[in-house]
C-alpha positions as CSV (number, residue, x, y, z in Angstrom):
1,X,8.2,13.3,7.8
2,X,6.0,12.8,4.7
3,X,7.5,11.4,1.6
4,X,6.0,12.5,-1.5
5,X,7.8,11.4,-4.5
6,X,8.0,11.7,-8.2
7,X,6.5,8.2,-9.8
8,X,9.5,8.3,-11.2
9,X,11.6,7.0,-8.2
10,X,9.5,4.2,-7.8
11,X,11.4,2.9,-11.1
12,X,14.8,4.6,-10.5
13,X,15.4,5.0,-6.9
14,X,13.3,1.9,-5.7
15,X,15.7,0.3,-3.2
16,X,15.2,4.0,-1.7
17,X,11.5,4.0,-1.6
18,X,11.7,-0.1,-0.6
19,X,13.5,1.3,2.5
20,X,10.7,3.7,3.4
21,X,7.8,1.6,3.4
22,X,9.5,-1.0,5.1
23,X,10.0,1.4,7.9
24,X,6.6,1.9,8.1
25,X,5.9,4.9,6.2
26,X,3.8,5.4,3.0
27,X,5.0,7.2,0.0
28,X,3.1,9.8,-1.8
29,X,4.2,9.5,-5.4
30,X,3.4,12.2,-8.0
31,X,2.6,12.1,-11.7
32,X,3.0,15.9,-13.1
33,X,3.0,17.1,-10.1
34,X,-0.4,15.9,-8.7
35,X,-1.0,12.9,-6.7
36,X,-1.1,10.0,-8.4
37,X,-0.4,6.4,-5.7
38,X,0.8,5.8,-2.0
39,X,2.8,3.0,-1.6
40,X,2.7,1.0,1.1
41,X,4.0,-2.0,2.7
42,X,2.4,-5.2,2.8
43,X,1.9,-4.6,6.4
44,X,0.5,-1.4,6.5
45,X,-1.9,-2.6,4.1
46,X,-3.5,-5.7,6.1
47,X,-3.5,-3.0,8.9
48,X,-5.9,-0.5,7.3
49,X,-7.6,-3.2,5.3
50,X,-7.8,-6.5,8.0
51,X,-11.3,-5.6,9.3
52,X,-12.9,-4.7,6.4
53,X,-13.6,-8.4,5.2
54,X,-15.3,-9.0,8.4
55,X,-17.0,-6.6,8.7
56,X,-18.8,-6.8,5.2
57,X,-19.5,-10.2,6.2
58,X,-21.1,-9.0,9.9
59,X,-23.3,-6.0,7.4
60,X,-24.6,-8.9,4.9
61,X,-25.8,-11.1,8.3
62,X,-27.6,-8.4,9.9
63,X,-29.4,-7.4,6.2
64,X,-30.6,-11.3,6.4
65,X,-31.8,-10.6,9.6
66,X,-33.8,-7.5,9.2
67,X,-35.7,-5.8,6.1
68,X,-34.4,-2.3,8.4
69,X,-32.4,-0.6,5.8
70,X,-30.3,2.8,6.5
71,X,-30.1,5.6,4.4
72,X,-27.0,6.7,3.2
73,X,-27.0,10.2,5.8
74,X,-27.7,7.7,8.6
75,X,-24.7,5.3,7.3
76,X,-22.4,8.2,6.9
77,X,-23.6,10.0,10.0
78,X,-22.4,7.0,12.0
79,X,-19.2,6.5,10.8
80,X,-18.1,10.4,10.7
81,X,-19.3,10.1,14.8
82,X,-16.9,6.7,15.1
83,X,-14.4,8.3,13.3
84,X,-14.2,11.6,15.5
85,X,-14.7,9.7,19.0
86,X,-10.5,8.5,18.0
């Protein structure tokens, strides 16, 4: 189940949230009544973010490779096709 949060609890209730993330799960905290943050574990994090080092890296060899340049469309074209093929 989602958690969404007032920022609120991240002050008062943080053993609470602490637990969640732990777990696993993000939380969705709320300022006004709007998304404001997720929080995450340290974890999750690395998970979504471990690749994304390495592949900047991989992007700046092949642009010293090659004066090819994409366009934004084509950039975005190929990611949206990556992303649905999960």
């Amino acid at each position: 189940m989602i958690q969404i949060r007032p920022v609120s609890d991240l002050r008062n209730k943080f053993p609470e949230i602490e637990t969640i993330v732990n777990s696993g799960k993000p939380v969705y905290l709320t300022k006004n009544g709007y998304g404001a943050m997720v929080v995450l574990s340290m974890e999750e994090y690395a998970n979504l973010t471990e690749n994304v080092e390495m592949k900047l890296d991989e992007a700046d060899r092949q642009a010293k490779a090659t004066d090819k340049r994409l366009s934004h469309e084509e950039v975005f074209s190929k990611a949206r096709s990556v992303m649905d093929a999960r």
